[in-house]
C-alpha positions as a printed Julia matrix, in Angstrom:
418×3 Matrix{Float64}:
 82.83  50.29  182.49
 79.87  51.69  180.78
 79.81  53.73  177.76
 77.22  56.22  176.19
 76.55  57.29  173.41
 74.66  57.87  170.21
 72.28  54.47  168.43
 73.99  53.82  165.06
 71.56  52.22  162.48
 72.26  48.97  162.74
 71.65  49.03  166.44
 68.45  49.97  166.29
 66.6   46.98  166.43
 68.51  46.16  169.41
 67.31  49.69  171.18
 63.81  48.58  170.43
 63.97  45.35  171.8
 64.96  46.83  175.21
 62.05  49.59  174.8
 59.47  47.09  173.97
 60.83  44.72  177.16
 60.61  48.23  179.19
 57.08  49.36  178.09
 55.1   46.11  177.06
 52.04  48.02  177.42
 52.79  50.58  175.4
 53.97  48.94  172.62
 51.99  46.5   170.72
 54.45  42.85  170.91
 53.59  42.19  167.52
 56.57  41.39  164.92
 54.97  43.88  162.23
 54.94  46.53  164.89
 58.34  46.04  166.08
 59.58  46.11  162.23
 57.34  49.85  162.06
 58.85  51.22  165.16
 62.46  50.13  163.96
 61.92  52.15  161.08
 60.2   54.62  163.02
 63.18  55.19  165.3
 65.74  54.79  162.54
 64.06  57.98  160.72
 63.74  60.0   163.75
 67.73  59.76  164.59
 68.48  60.2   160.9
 66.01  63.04  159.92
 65.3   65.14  163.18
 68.25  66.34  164.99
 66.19  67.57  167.93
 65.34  64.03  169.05
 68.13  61.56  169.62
 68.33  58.23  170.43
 71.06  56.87  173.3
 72.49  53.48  174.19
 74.02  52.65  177.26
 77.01  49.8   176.22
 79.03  47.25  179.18
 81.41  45.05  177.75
 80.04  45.75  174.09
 76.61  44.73  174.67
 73.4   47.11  175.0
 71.8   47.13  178.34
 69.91  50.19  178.18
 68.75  53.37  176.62
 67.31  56.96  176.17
 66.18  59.25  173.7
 66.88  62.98  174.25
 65.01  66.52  172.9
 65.87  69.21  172.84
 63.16  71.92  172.97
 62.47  75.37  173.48
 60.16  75.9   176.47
 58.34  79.41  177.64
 59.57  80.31  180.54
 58.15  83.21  182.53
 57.55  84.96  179.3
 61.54  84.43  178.21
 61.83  81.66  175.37
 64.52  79.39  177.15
 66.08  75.83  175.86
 65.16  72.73  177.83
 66.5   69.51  177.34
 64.14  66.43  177.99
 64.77  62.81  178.54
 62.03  60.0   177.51
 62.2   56.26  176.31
 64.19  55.45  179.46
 64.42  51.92  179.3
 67.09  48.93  181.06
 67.46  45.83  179.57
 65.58  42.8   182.1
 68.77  40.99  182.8
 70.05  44.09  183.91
 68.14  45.78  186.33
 69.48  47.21  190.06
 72.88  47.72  188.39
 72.69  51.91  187.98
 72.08  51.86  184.53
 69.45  54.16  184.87
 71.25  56.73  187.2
 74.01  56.31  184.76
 72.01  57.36  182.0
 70.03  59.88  183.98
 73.8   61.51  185.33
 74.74  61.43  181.26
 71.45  63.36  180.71
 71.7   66.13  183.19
 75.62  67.18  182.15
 75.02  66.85  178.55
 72.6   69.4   178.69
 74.51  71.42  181.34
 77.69  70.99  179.07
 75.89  72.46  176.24
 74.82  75.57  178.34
 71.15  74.55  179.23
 69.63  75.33  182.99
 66.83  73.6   183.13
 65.48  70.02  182.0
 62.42  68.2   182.46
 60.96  64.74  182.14
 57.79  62.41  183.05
 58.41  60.07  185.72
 57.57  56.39  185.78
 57.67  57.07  189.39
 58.08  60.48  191.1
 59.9   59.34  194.0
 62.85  58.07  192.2
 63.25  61.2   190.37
 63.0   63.37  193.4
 66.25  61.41  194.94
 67.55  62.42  191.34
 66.84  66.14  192.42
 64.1   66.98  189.76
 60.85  69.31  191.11
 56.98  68.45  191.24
 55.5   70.35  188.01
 51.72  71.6   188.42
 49.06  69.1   188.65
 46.76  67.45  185.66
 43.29  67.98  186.18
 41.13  65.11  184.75
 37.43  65.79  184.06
 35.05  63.44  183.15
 31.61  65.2   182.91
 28.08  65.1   180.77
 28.59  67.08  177.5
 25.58  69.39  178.46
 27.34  70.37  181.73
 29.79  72.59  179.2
 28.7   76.25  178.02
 25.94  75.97  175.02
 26.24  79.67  173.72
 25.96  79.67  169.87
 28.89  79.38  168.3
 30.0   79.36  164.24
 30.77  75.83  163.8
 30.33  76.03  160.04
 34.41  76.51  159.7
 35.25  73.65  162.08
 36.83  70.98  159.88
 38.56  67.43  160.0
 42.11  68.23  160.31
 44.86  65.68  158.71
 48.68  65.43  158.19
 48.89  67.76  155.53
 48.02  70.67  158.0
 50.86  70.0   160.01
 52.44  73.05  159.32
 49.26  75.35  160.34
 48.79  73.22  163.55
 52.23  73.82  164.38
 52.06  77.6   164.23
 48.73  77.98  165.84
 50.19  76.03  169.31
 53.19  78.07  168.85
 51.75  81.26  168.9
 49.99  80.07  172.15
 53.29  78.86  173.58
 54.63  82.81  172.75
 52.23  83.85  175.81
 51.95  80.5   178.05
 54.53  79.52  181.12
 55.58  76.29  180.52
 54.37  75.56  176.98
 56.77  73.98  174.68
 57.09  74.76  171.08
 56.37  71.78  168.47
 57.24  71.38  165.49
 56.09  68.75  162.46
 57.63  66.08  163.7
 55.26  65.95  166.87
 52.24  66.89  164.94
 52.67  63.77  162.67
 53.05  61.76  165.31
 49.16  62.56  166.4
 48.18  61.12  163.09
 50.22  57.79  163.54
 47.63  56.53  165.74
 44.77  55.5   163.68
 42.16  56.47  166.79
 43.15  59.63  166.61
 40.34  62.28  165.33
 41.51  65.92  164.84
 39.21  68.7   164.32
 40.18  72.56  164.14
 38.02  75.97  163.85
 39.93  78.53  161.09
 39.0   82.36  161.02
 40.06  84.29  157.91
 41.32  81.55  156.57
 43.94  80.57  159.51
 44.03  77.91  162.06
 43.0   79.34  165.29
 42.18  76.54  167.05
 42.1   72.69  167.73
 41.24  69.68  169.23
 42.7   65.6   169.28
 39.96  62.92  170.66
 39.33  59.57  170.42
 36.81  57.18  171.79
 36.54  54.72  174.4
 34.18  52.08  174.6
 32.97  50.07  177.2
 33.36  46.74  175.44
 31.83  45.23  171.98
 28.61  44.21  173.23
 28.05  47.93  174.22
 29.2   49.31  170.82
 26.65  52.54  171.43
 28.14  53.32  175.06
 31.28  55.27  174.8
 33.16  58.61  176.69
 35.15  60.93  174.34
 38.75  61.73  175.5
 40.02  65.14  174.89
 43.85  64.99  174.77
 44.63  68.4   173.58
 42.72  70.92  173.1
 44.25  74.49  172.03
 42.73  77.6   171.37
 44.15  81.15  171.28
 41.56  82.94  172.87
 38.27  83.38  174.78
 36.43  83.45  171.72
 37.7   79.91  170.22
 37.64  78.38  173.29
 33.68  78.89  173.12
 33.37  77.13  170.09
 35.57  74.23  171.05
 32.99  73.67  174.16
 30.13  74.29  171.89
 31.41  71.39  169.75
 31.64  68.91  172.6
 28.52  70.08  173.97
 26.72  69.57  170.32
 27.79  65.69  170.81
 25.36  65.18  173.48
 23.33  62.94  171.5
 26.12  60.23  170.84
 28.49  60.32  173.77
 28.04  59.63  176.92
 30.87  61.58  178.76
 33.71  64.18  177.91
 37.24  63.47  179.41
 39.33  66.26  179.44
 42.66  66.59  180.54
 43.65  70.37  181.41
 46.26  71.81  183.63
 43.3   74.69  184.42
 42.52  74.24  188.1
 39.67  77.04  187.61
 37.89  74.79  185.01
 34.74  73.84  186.69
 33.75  77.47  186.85
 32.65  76.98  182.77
 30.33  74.46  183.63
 26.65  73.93  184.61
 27.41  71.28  186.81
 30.53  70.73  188.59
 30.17  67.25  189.88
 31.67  64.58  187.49
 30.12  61.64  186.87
 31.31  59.59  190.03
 28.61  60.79  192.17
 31.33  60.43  195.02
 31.58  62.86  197.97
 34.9   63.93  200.04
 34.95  65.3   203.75
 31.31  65.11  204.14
 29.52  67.39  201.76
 32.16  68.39  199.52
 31.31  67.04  195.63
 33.67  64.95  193.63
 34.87  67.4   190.55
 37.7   65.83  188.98
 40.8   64.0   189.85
 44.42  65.15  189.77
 47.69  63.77  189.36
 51.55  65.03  189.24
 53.37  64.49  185.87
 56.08  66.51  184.31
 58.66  67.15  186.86
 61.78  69.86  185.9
 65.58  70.2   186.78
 67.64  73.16  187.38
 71.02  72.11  186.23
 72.93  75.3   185.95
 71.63  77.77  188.35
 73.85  80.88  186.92
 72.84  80.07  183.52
 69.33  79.96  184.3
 69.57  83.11  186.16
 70.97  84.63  182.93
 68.69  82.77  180.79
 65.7   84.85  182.05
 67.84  88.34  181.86
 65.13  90.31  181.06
 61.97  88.68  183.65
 60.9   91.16  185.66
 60.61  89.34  189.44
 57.72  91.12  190.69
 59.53  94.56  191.08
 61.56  93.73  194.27
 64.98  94.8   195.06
 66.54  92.51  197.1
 70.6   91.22  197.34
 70.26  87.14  197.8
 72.76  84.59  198.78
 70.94  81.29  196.97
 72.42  78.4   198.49
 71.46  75.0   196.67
 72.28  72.05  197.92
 72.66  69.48  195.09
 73.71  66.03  196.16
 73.0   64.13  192.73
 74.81  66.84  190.34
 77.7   67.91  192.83
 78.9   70.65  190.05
 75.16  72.37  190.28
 75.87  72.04  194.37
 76.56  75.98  194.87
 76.2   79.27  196.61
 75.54  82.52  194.44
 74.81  85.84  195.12
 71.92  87.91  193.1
 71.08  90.68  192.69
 67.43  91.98  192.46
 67.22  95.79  190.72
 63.39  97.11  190.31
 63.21  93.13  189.57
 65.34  92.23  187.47
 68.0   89.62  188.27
 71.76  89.9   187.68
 74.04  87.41  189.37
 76.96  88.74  190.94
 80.11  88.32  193.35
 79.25  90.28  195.97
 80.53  89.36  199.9
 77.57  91.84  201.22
 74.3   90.67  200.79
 70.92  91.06  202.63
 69.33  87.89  203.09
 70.61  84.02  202.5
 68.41  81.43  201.76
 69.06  77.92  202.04
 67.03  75.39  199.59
 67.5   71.65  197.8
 67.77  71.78  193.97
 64.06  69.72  193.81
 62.5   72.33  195.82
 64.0   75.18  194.02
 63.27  73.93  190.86
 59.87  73.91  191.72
 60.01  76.98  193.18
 61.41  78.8   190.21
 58.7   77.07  187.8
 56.12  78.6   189.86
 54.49  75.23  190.87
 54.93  75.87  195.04
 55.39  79.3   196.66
 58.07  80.96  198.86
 55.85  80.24  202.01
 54.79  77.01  202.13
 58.23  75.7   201.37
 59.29  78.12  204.32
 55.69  76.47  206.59
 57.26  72.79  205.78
 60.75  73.33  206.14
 61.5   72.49  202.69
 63.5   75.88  202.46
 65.02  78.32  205.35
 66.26  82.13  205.86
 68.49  83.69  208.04
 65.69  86.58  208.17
 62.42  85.95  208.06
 61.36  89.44  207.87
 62.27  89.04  204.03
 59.67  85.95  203.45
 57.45  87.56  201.33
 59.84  89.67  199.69
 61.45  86.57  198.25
 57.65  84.69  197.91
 57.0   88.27  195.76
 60.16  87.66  193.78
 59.44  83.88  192.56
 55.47  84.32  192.4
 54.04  83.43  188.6
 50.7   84.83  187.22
 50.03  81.05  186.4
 51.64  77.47  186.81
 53.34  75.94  183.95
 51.58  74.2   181.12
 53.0   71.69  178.95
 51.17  69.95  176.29
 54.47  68.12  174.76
 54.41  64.3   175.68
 57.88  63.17  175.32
């Protein structure tokens, strides 16, 4: 019988053994790094009761682990709490034995328990986590591209400065007051912004206006090797600006590096991004379906999970979906969390949602909890889970009511790596 539950102190190296087995490519094997990330951990659980560490125990012994957040995520406008999952990791001996659906089950009614509707996580491998009921997020666009393809209007630089741990604080409130108008963005807080400066590669640079933090970016380089210590591509992996204005001078700083780098990497969940630049072909030279030009390549990442549909529902009380008035009967069918496997009826008033008991409604609609939680995040409309048979009515004259009520002005963005 297995039991879960919090890592006490002393058990900590034996987490991090299991971790470093699980992810020998993320962390370096080394004895000194395994003694840092020991006391790395150990602080974390102690010091920062938003992130906690979990052990999965059989017979006494750990086999497995997790470490769980819990954040506060925009969501259509409405600040809502999300609970993540990261640092899964099973033991080598004890692999095929469920101890990650264990721990994944323990993760999804924890956070249900504690009145939570949605979750999200990065797979190791989508598939897996779709059988686990959790909905494809929006894509990652990566661009690789010559710094003089970006937009060289003149821009102050002259208040762009190194940035280092001890403006934490200021970093955290500038990507917060982003998060207050971006769907999906997650709010950080110190301990995350620390974390950037842990790894010595790391460069930070930010732009202040009257004196405040209004923008920044995290790079580092990559070479190609030693012997070609003057050829190397600088990797963008956040970059955060408030507005139209700071976003100029952030591309006017990676354009100004023309002279030393050879490419800019950036990883942006903007689909529209190759309209600010020059050039839109990347660097591949490579073309698709006969004449169309290689731009950038895309992957899926973050994936979320509605675990309490009613609470959800509640949790964005005051959205306004699109206007519409509509009675639903949501039917989700839920064959991982069998308590989230339910029928409800809502109610849609000049767009705003109320869930109710009503026996009269207007339209049912019939869905899987993956595809509705993707559907509700704004990553896949109404009608193309209606065109593949991922979802179905008993009316279709109400299609695009319902693809009105769950449209988003943009797909979520997340720049929290947990």
């Amino acid at each position: 019988m297995s039991t879960i539950r919090l890592v006490a102190a002393p058990e900590m190296p034996d987490f991090v053994n299991i971790a470093f087995n699980a992810y020998p490519k993320i962390f370096d094997p080394t004895e000194e790094s395994r003694i840092k990330t020991i006391k790395r951990f150990t602080t974390i659980q102690t010091s920062n009761p938003t992130q906690n560490f979990y052990c999965l125990c059989r017979d006494e012994q750990m086999i497995g682990g997790m470490q769980l957040h819990d954040f506060i995520m925009n969501m259509l406008s409405i600040k809502i709490p999300v609970g993540g999952v990261g640092s899964v990791a099973v033991d080598f001996l004890h692999k095929k034995k469920n101890v990650c659906k264990e721990l994944i089950t323990y993760f999804l009614n924890h956070y249900r328990h504690q009145g939570y509707g949605m979750v999200a996580l990065y797979p190791f491998r989508p598939d897996f986590y779709k059988k686990m009921g959790f909905g494809y997020g929006a894509k990652m666009n990566r661009y690789k591209l010559k710094p003089a393809f970006l937009p060289g209007e003149k821009a102050d630089q002259q208040q762009m400065i190194y940035l280092k741990r001890e403006d934490a604080n200021d970093m955290v409130e500038c990507h917060n007051r982003l998060v207050a108008k971006t769907h999906g963005m997650i709010e950080k807080n110190c301990f995350m912004i620390e974390k950037l400066f842990d790894d010595p590669q790391n460069r930070v640079v930010g732009y202040q206006q009257d004196g405040q933090l209004r923008a920044y970016l995290v790079y580092h380089f990559i070479a190609d090797g030693p012997k070609q210590f003057l050829a190397y591509d600088m990797y963008i992996s956040e970059m955060i600006h408030e507005n139209t204005q700071t976003l100029k001078i952030l591309l006017a700083f990676l354009r100004s590096q023309a002279d030393q780098v050879r490419n800019i990497i950036i990883d942006t969940y903007d689909e529209y991004f190759h309209y600010l630049l020059s050039d839109p072909r990347d660097v591949s030279n490579n073309f698709i379906a006969t004449l169309f030009h290689e731009s950038d390549v895309q992957g899926l990442g973050l994936m979320y999970r509605v675990v309490n549909v009613t609470e959800l529902f509640k949790s964005l009380g005051k959205h306004n979906f699109s206007g519409q008035n509509c009675s639903i009967k949501l039917s989700i069918t839920d064959d991982f969390l069998a308590c989230n496997n339910t029928s409800i009826t809502i109610q849609f008033q000049e767009g705003f949602a109320e869930v109710k008991d009503l026996e009269n409604y207007e339209v049912e609609v019939l869905i899987g909890i993956s595809e509705f939680s993707s559907l509700i995040m704004g990553t896949v409309n109404f009608n193309t889970l209606c065109l593949y048979g991922l979802a179905t009515i008993s009316d279709e004259a109400y299609v695009e009511i319902i693809n009105k009520i769950f449209m988003t002005d943009e797909k979520p963005k997340c720049t929290v790596r947990f």
